[in-house]
C-alpha positions in Angstrom: 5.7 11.3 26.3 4.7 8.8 23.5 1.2 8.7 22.7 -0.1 5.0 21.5 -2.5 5.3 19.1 -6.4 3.4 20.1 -6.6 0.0 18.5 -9.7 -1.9 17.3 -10.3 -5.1 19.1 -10.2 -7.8 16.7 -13.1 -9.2 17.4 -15.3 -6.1 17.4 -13.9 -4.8 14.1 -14.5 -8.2 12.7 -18.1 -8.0 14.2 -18.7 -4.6 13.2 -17.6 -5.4 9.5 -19.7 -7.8 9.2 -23.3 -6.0 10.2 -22.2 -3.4 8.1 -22.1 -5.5 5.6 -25.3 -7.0 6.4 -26.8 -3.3 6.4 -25.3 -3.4 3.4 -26.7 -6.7 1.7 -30.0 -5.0 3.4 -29.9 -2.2 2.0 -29.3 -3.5 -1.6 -32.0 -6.3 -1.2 -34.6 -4.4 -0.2 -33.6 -1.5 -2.9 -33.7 -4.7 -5.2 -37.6 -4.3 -7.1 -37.0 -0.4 -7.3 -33.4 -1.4 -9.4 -35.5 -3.9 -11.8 -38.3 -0.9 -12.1 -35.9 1.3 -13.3 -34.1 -0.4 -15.7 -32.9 -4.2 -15.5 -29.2 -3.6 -15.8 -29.1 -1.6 -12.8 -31.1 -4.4 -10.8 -28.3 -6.9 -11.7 -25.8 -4.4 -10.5 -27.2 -3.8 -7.1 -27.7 -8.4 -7.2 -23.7 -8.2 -7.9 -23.2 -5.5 -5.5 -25.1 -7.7 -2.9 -23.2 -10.7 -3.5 -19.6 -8.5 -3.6 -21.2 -8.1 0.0 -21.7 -11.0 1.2 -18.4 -12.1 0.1 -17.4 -9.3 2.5 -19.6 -10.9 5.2 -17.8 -14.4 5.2 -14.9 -13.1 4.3 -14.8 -11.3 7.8 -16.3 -14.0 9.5 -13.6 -16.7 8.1 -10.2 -14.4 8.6 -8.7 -11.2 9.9 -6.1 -11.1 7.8 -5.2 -7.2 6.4 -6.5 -9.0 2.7 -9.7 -9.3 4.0 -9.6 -5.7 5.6 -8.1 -4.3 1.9 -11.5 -5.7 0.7 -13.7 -4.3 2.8 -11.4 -0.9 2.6 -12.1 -1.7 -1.4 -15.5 -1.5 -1.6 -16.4 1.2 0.9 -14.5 3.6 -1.1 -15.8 2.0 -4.5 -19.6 2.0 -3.3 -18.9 6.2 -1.9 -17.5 6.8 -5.3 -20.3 4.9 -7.3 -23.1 6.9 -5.2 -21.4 10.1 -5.8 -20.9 9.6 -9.6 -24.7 8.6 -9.7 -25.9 11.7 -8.0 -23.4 14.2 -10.0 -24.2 12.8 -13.6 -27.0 9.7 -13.3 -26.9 6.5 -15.4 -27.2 6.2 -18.8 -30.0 4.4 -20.7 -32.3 5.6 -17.5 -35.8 7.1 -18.8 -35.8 8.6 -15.2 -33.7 11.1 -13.7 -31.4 9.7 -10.9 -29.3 12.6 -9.9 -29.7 15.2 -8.0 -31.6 12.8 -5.8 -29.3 13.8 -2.4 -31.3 12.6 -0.3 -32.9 9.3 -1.6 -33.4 7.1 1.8 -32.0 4.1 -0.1 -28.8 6.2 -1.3 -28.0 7.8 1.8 -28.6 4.3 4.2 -25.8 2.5 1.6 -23.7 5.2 2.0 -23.9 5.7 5.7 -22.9 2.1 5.8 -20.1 2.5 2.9 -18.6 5.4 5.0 -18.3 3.0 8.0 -16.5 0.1 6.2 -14.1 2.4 4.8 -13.4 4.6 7.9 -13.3 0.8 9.9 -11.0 -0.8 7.7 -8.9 2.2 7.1 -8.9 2.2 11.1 -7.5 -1.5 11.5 -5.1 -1.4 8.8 -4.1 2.0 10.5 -3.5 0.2 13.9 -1.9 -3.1 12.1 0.7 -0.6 10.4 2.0 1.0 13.4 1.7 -1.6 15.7 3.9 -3.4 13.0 6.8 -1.0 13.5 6.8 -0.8 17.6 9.0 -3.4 19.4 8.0 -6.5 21.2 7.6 -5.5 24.8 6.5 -8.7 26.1 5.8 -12.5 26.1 2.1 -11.2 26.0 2.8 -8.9 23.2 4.0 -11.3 21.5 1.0 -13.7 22.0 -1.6 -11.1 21.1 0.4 -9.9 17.7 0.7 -13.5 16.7 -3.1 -14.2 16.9 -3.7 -10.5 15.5 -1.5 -12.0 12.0 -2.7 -15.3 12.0 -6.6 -15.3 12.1 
């Protein structure tokens, strides 16, 4: 018996993408006078970081191609990996210690949304590859996987 695997509605995922990226941009914005307190280098990275998200946003909103998906996949995993160097060995130039700090509210909100872009886009691009390699079963089929590739 062959098991298909649950795909994401194209729609939804798109959707889904796209608040999490506004949790993101949120999160980042609000975050935003702490960053500048700190030291001002790190308040331009979390401005870049914000815009790197809303280029996510539209990006999502535009297309539903797999670039736009590689992306989002891009900077969930490069956002986890950012947090997680910050809390094992800080920044440098910082008068303040920043790690250690597990279980800042502002760190662990942009990582809870971080987690979820990478595990949606890992989930779409997931689907896309094996729904790729099956056969064409019907006219419908065909329909739905030509929207799916085209936007």
């Amino acid at each position: 018996m062959s098991r298909t695997p649950m795909r994401p509605h194209p729609e939804v995922a798109r959707a889904t993408g796209v608040v999490l990226f506004g949790g993101v941009l949120l999160t980042q914005s609000l975050g935003l006078p702490r960053g500048f307190e700190l030291e001002s280098y790190l308040g331009v990275i979390m401005i870049f970081s914000s815009v790197l998200a809303w280029a996510g946003a539209v990006g999502l909103l535009a297309e539903n191609g797999s670039p736009v998906w590689w992306y989002t996949l891009a900077y969930g995993i490069g956002t986890i990996f950012s947090w997680l160097f910050t809390q094992l060995f800080g920044l440098p130039v910082l008068h303040s210690p920043v790690e250690g700090h597990w279980l800042d509210r502002h760190g662990l909100i942009l990582l809870f949304f971080s987690v979820n872009l990478a595990l949606l886009s890992t989930w779409v691009l997931r689907s896309r590859q094996v729904s790729a390699g099956s056969p064409v079963a019907s006219a419908a089929d065909r329909i739905r996987r030509r929207s799916r590739y085209m936007g």
